[in-house]
Gaussian input, Z-matrix of N, CA and C with variables (Angstrom, degrees):
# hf/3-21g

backbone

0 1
 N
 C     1     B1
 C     2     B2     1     A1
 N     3     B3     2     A2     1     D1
 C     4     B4     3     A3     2     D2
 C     5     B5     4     A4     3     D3
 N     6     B6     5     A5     4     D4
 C     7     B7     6     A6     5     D5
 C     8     B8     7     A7     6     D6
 N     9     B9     8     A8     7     D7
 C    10    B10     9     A9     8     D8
 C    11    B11    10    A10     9     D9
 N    12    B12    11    A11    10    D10
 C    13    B13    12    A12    11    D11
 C    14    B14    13    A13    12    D12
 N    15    B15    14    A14    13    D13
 C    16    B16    15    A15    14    D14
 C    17    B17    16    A16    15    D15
 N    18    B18    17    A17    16    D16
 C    19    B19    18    A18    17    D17
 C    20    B20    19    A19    18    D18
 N    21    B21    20    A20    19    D19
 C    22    B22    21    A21    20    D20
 C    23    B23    22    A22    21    D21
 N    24    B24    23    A23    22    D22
 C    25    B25    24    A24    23    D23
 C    26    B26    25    A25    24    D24
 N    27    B27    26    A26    25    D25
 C    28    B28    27    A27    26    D26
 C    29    B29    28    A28    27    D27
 N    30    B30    29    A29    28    D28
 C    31    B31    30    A30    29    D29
 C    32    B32    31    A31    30    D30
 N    33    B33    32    A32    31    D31
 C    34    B34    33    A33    32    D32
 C    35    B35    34    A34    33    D33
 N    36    B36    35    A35    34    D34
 C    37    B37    36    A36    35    D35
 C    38    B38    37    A37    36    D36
 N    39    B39    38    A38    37    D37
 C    40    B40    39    A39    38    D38
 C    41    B41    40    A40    39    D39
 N    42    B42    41    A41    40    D40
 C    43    B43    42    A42    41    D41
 C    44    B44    43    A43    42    D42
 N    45    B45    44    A44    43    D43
 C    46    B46    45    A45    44    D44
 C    47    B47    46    A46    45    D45
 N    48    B48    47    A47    46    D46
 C    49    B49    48    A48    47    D47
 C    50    B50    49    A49    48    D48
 N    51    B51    50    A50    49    D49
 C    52    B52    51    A51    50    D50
 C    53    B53    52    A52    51    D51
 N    54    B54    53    A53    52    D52
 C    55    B55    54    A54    53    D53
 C    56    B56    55    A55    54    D54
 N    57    B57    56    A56    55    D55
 C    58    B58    57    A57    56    D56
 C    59    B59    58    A58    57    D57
 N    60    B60    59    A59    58    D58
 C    61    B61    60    A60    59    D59
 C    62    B62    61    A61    60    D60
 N    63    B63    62    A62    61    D61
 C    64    B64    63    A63    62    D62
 C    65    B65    64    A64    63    D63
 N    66    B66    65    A65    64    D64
 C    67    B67    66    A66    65    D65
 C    68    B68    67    A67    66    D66
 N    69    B69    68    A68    67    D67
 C    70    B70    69    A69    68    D68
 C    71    B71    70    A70    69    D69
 N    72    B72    71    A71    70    D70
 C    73    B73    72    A72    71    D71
 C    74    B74    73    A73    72    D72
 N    75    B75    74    A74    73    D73
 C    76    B76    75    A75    74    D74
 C    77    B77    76    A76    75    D75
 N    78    B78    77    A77    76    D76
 C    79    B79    78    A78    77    D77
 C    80    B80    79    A79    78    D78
 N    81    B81    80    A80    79    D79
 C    82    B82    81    A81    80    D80
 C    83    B83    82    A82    81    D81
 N    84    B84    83    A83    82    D82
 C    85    B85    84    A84    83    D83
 C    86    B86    85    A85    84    D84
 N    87    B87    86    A86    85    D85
 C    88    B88    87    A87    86    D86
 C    89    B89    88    A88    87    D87
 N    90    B90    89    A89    88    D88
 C    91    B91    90    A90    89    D89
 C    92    B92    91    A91    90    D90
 N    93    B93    92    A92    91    D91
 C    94    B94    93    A93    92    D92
 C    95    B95    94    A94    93    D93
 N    96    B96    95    A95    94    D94
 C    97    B97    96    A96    95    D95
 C    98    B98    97    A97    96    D96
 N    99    B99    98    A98    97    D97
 C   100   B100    99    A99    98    D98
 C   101   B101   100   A100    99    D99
 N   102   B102   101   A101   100   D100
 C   103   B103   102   A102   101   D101
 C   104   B104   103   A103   102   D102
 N   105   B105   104   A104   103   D103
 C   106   B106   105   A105   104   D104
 C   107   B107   106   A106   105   D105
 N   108   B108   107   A107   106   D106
 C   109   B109   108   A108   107   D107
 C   110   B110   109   A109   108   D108
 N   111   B111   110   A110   109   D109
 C   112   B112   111   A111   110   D110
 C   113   B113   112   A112   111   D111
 N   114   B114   113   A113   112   D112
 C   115   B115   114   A114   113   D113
 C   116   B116   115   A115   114   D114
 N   117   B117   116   A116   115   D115
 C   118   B118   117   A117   116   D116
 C   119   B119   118   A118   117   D117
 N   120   B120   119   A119   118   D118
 C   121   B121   120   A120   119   D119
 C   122   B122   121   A121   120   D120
 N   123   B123   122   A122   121   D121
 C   124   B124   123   A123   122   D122
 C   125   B125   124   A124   123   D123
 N   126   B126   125   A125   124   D124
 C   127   B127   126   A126   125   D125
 C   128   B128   127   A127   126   D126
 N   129   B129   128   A128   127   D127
 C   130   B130   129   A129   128   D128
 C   131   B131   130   A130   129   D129
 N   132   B132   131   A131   130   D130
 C   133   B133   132   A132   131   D131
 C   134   B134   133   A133   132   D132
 N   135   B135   134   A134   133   D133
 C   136   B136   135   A135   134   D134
 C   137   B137   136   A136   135   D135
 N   138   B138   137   A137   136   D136
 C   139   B139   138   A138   137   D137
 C   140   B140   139   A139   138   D138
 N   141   B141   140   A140   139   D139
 C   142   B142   141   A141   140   D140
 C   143   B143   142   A142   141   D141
 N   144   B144   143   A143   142   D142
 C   145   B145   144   A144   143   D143
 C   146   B146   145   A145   144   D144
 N   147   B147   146   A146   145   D145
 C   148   B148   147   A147   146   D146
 C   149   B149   148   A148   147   D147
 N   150   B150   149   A149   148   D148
 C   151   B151   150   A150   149   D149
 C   152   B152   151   A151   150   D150
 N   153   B153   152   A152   151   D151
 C   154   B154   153   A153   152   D152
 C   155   B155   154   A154   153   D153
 N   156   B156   155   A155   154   D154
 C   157   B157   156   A156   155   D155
 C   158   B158   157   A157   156   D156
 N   159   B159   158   A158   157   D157
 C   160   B160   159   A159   158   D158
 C   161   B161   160   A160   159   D159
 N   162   B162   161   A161   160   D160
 C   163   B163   162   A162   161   D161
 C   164   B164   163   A163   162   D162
 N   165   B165   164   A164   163   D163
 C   166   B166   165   A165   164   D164
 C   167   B167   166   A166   165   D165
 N   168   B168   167   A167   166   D166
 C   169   B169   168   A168   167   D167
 C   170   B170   169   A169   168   D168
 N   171   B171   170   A170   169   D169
 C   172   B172   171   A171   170   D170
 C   173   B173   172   A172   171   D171
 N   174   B174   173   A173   172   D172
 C   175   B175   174   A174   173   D173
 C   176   B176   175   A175   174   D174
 N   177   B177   176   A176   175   D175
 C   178   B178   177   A177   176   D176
 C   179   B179   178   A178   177   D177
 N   180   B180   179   A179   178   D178
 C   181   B181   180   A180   179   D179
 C   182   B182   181   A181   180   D180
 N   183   B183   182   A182   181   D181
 C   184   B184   183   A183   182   D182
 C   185   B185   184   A184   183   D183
 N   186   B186   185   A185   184   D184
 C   187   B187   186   A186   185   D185
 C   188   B188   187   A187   186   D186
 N   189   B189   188   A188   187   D187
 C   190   B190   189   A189   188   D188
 C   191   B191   190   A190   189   D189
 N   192   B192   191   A191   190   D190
 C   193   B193   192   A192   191   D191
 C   194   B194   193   A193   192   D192
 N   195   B195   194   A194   193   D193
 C   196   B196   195   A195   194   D194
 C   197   B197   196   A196   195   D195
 N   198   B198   197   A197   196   D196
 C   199   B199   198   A198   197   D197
 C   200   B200   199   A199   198   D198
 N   201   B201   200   A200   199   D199
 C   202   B202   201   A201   200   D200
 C   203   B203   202   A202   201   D201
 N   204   B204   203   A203   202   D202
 C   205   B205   204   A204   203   D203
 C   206   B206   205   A205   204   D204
 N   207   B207   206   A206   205   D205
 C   208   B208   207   A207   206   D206
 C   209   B209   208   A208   207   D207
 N   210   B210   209   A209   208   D208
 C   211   B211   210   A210   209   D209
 C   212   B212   211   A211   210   D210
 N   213   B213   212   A212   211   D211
 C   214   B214   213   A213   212   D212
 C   215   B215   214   A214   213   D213
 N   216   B216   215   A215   214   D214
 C   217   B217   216   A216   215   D215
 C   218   B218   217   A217   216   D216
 N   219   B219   218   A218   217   D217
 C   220   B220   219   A219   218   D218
 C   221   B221   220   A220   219   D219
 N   222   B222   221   A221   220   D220
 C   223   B223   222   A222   221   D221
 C   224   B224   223   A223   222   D222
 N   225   B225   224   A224   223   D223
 C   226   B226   225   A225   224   D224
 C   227   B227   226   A226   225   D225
 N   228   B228   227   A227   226   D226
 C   229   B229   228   A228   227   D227
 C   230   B230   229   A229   228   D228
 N   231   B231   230   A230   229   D229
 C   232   B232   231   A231   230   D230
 C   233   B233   232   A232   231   D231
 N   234   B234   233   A233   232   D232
 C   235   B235   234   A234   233   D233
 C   236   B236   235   A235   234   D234
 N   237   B237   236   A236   235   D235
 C   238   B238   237   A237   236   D236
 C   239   B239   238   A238   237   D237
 N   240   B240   239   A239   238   D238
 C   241   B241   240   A240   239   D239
 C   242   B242   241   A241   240   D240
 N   243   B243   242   A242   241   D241
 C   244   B244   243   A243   242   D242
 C   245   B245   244   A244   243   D243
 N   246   B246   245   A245   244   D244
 C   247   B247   246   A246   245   D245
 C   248   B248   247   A247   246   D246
 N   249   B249   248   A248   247   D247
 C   250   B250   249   A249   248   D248
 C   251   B251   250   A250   249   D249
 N   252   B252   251   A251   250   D250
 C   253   B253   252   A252   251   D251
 C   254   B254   253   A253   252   D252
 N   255   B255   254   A254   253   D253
 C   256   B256   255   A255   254   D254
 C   257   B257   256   A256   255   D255
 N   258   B258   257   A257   256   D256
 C   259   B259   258   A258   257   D257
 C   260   B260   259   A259   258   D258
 N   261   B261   260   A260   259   D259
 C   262   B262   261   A261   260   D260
 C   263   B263   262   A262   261   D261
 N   264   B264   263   A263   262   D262
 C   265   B265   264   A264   263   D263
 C   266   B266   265   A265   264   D264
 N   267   B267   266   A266   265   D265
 C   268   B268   267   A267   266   D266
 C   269   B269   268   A268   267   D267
 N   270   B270   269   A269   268   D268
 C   271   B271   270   A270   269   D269
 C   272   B272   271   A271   270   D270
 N   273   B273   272   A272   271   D271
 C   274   B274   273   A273   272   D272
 C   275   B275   274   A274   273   D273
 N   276   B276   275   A275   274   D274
 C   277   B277   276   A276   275   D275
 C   278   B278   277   A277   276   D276
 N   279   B279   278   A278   277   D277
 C   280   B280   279   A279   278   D278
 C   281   B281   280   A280   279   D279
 N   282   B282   281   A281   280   D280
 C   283   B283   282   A282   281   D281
 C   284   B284   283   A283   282   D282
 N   285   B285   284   A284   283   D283
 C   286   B286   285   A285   284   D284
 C   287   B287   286   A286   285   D285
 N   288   B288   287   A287   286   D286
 C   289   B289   288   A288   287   D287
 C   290   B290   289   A289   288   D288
 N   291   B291   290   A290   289   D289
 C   292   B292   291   A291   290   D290
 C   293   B293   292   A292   291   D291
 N   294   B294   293   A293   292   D292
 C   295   B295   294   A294   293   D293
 C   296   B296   295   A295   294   D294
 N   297   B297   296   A296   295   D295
 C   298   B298   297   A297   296   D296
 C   299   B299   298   A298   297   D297

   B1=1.4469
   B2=1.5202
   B3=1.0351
   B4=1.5975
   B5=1.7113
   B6=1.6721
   B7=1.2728
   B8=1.5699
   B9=1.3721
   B10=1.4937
   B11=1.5717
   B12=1.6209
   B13=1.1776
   B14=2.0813
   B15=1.1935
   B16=1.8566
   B17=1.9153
   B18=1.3730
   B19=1.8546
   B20=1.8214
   B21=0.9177
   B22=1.7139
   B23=1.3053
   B24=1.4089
   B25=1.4450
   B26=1.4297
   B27=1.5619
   B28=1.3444
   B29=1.2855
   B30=1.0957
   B31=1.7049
   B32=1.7240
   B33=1.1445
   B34=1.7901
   B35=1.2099
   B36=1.2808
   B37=1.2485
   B38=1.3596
   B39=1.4060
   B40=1.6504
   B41=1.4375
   B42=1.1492
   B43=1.2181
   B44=1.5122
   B45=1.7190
   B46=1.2217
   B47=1.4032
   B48=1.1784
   B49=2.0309
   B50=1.2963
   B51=1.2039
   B52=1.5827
   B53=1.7822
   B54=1.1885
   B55=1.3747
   B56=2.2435
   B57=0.9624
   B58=1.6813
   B59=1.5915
   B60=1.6337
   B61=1.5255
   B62=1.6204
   B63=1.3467
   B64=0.8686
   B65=1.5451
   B66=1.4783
   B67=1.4236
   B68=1.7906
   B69=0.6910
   B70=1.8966
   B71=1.3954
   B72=1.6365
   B73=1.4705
   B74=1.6706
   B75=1.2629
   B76=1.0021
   B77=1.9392
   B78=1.3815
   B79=1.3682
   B80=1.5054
   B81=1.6693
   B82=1.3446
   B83=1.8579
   B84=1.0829
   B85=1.3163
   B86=1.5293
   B87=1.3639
   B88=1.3279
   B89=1.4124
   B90=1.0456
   B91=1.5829
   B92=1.8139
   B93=1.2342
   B94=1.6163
   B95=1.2220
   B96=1.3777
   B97=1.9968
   B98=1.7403
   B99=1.6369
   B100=1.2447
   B101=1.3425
   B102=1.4532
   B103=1.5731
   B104=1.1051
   B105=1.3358
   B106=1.5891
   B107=1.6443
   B108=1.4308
   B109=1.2753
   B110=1.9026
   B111=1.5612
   B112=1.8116
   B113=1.2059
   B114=1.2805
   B115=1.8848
   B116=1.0616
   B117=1.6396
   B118=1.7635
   B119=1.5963
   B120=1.0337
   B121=1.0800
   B122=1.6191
   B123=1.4205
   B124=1.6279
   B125=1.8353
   B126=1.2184
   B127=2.2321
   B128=1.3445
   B129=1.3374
   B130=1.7843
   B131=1.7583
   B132=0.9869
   B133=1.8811
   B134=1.6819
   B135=1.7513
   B136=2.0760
   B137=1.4674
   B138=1.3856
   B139=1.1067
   B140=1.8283
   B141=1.4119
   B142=1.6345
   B143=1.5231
   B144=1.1931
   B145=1.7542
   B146=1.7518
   B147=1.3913
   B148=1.3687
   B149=1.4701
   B150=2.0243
   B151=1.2824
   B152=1.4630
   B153=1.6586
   B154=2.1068
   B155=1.9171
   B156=1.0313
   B157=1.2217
   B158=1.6220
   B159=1.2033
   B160=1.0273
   B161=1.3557
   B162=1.4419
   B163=1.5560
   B164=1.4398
   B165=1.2831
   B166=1.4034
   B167=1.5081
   B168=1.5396
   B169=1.3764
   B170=2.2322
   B171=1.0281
   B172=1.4688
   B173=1.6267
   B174=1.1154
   B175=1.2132
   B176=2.2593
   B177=0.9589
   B178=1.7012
   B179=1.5195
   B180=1.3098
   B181=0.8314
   B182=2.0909
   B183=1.6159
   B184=1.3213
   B185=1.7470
   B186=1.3956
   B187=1.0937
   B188=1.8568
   B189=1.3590
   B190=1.7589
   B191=1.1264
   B192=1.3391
   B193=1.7410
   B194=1.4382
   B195=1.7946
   B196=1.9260
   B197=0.8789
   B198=1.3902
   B199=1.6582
   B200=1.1273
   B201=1.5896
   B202=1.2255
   B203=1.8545
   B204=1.1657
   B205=1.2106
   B206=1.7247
   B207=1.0887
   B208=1.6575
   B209=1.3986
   B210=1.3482
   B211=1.8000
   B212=1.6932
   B213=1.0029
   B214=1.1528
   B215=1.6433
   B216=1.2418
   B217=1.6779
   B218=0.8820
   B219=1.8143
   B220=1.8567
   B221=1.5465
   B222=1.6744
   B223=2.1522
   B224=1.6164
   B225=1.6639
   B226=1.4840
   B227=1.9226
   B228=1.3670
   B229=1.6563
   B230=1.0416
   B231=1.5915
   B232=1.7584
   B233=1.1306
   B234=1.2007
   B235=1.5764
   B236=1.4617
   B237=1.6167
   B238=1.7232
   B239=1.3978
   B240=1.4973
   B241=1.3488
   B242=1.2204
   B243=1.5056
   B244=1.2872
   B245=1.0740
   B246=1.6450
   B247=1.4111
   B248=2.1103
   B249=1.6244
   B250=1.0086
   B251=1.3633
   B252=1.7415
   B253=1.0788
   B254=1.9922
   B255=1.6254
   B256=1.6948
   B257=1.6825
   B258=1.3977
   B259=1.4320
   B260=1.9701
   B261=1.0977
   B262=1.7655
   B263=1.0889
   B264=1.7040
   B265=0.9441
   B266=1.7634
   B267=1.5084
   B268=1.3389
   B269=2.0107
   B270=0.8476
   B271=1.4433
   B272=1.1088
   B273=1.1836
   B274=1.6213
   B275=1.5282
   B276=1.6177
   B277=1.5620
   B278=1.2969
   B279=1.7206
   B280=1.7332
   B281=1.6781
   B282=1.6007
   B283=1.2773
   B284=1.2397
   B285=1.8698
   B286=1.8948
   B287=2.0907
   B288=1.4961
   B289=1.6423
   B290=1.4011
   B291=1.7722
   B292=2.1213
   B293=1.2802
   B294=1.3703
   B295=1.5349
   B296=1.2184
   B297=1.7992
   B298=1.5233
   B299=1.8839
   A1=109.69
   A2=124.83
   A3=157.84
   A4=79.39
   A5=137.07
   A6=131.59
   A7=108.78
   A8=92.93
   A9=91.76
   A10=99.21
   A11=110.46
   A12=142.90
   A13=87.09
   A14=83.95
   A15=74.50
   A16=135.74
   A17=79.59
   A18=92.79
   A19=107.03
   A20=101.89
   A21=104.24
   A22=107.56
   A23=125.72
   A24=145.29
   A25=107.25
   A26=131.87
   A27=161.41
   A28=90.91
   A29=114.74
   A30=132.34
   A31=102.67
   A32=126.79
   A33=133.05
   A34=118.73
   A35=94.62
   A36=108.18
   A37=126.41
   A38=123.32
   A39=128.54
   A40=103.17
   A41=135.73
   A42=125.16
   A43=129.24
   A44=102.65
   A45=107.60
   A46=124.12
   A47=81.32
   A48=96.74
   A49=101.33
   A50=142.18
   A51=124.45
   A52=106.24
   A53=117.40
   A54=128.83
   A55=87.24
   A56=131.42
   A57=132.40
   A58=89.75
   A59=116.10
   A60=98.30
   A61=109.43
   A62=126.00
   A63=127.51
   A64=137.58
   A65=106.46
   A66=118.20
   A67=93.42
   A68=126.75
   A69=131.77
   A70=113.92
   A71=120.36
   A72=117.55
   A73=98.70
   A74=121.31
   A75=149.24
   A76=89.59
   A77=117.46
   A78=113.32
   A79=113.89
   A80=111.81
   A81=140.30
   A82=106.66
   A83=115.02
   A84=126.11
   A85=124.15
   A86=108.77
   A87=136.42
   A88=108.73
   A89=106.32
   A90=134.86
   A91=109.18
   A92=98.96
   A93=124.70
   A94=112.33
   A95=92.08
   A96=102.42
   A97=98.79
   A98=112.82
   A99=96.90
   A100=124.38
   A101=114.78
   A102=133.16
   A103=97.91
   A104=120.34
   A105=122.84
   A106=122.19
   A107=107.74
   A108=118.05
   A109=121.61
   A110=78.06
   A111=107.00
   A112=96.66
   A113=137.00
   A114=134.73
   A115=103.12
   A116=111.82
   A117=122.96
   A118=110.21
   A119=102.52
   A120=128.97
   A121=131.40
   A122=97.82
   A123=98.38
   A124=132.68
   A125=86.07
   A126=83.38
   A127=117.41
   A128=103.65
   A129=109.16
   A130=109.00
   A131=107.39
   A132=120.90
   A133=84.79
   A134=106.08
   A135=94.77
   A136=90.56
   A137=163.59
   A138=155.88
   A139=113.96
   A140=94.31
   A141=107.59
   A142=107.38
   A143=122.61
   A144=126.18
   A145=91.50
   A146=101.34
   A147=95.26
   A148=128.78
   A149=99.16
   A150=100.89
   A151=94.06
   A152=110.67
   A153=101.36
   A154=83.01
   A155=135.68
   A156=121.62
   A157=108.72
   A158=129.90
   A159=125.80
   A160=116.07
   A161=129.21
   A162=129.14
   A163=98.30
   A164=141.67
   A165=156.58
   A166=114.84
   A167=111.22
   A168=123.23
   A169=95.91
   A170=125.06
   A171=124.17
   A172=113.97
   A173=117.10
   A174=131.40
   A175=99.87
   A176=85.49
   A177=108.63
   A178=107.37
   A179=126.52
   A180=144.19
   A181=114.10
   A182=91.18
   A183=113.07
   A184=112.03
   A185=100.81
   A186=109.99
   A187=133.82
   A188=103.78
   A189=116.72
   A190=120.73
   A191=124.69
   A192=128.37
   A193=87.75
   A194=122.18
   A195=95.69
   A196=130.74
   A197=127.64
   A198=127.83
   A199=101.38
   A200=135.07
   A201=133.53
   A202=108.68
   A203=115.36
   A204=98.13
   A205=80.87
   A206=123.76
   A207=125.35
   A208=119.22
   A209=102.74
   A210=105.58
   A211=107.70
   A212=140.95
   A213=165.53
   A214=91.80
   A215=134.18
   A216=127.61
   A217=89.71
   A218=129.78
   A219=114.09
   A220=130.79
   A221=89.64
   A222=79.26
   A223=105.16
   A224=101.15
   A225=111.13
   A226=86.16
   A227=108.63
   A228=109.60
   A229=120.33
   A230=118.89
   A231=124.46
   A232=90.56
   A233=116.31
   A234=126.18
   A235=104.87
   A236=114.80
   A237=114.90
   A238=107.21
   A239=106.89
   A240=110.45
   A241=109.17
   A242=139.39
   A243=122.26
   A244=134.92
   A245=108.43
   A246=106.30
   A247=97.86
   A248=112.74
   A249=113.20
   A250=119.13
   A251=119.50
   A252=128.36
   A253=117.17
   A254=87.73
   A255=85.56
   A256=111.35
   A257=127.08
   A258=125.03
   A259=108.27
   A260=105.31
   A261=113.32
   A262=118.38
   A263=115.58
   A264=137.20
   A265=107.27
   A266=122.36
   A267=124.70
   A268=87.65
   A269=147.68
   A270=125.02
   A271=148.03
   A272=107.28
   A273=133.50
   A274=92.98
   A275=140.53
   A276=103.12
   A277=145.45
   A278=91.10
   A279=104.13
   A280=89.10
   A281=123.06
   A282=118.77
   A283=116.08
   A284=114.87
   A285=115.13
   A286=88.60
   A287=109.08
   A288=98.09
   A289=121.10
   A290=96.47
   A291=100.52
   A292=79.33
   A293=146.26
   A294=145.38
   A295=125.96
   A296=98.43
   A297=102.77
   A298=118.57
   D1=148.73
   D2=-145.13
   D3=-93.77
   D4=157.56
   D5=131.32
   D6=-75.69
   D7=171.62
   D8=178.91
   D9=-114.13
   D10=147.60
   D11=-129.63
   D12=-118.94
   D13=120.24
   D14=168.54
   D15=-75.23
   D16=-10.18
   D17=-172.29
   D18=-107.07
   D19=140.93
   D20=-170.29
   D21=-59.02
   D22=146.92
   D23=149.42
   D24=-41.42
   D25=148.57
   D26=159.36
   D27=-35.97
   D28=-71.92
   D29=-150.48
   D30=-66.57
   D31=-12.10
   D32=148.10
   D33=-7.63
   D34=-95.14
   D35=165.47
   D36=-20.95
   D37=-59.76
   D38=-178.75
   D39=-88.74
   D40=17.76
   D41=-168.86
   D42=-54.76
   D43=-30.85
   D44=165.92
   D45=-56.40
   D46=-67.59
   D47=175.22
   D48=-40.59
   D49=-66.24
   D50=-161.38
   D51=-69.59
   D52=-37.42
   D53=-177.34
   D54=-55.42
   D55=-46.69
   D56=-165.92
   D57=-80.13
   D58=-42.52
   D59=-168.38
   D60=-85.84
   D61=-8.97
   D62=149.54
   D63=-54.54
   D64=-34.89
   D65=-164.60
   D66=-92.64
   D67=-41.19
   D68=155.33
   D69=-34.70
   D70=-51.78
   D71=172.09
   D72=-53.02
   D73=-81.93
   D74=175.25
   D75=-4.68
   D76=-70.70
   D77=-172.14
   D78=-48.91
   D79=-58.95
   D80=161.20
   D81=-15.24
   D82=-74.49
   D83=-179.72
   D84=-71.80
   D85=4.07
   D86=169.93
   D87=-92.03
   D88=-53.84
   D89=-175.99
   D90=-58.90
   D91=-38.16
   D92=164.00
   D93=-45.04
   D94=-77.50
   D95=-157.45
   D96=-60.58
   D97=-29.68
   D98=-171.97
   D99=-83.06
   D100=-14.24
   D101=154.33
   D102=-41.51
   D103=-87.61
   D104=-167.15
   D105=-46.16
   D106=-28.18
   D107=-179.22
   D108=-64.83
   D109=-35.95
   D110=-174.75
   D111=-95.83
   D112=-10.30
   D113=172.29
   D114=54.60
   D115=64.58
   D116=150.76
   D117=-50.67
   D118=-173.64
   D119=174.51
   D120=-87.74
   D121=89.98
   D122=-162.58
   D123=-21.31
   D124=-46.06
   D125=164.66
   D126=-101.35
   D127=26.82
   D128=145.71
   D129=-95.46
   D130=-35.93
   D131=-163.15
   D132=-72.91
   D133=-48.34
   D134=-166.58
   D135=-87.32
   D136=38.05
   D137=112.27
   D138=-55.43
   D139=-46.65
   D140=178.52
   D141=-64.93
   D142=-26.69
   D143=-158.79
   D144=-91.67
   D145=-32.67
   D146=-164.21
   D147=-85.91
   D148=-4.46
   D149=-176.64
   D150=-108.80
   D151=-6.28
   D152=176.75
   D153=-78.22
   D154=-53.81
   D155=-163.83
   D156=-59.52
   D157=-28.04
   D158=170.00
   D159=-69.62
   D160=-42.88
   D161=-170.71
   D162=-72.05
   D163=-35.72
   D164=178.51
   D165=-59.41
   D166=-54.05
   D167=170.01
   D168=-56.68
   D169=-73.65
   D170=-179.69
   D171=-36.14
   D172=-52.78
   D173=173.53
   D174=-42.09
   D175=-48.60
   D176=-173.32
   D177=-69.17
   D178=-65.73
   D179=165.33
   D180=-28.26
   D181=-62.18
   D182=168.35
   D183=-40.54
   D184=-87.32
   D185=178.63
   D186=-45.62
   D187=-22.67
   D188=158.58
   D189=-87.51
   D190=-14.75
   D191=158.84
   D192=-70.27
   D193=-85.17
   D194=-162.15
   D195=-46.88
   D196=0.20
   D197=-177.20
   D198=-93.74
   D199=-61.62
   D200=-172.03
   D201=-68.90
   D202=14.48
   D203=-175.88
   D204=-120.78
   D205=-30.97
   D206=-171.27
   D207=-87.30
   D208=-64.47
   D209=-173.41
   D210=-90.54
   D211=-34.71
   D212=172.17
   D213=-60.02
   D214=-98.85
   D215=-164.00
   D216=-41.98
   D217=-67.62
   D218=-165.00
   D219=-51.84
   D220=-35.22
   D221=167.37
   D222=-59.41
   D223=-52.79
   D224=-164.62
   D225=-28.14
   D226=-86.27
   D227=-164.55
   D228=-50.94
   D229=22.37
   D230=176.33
   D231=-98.57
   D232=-68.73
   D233=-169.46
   D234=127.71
   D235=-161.69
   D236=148.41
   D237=82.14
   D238=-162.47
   D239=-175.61
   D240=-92.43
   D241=-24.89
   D242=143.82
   D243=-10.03
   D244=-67.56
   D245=-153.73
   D246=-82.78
   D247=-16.85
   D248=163.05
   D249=-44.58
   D250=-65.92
   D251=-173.23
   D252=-53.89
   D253=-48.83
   D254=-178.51
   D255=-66.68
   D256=-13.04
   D257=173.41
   D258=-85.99
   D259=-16.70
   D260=146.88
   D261=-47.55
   D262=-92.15
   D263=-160.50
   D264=-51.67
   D265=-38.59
   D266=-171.19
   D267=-93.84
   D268=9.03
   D269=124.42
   D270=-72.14
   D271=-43.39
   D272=162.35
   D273=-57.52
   D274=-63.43
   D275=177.09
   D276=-50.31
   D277=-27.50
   D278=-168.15
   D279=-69.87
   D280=-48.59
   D281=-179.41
   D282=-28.91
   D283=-59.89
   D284=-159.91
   D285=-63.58
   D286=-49.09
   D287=-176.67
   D288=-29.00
   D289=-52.92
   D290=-158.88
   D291=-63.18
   D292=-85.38
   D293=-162.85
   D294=-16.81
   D295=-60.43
   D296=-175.38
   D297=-47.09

């Protein structure tokens, strides 16, 4: 687990918006199980996988732009081992992304 950080996250600001593009996956993957449940048609279900993996990847995408533009520049303009660590940590995410 992460500590928790006293100064707000980037992603604040949009909070709504991701909280709506979130709640859409949420339908999406609903929308899933009941495909599979009802035994669609397999390249209807990987059409379905491919646009929750796509709305998910954006969501992702989203959320590592406000960071690197928020917590990331501000260590950057701290200096130190901070701004070392937060230029870690925002590689090592983009890393689990290219993978995922």
């Amino acid at each position: 687990m992460h500590e928790a950080h006293e100064h707000h996250h980037g992603y604040i600001s949009d909070k709504s918006r991701y909280l709506a593009r979130l709640k859409r996956i949420e339908g999406q993957a609903r929308g899933l199980h009941r495909m599979v449940d009802e035994e669609k048609y397999c390249i209807d279900i990987l059409t379905q996988i491919s646009a929750l993996k796509s709305a998910l990847d954006g969501v992702a995408m989203g959320l590592l732009e406000d960071h690197l533009q928020h917590c990331v520049v501000d260590a950057a303009r701290a200096g130190g081992e901070e701004a070392e660590a937060k230029l870690k940590e925002a590689s090592a995410a983009i890393a689990r992304l290219v993978r995922s």
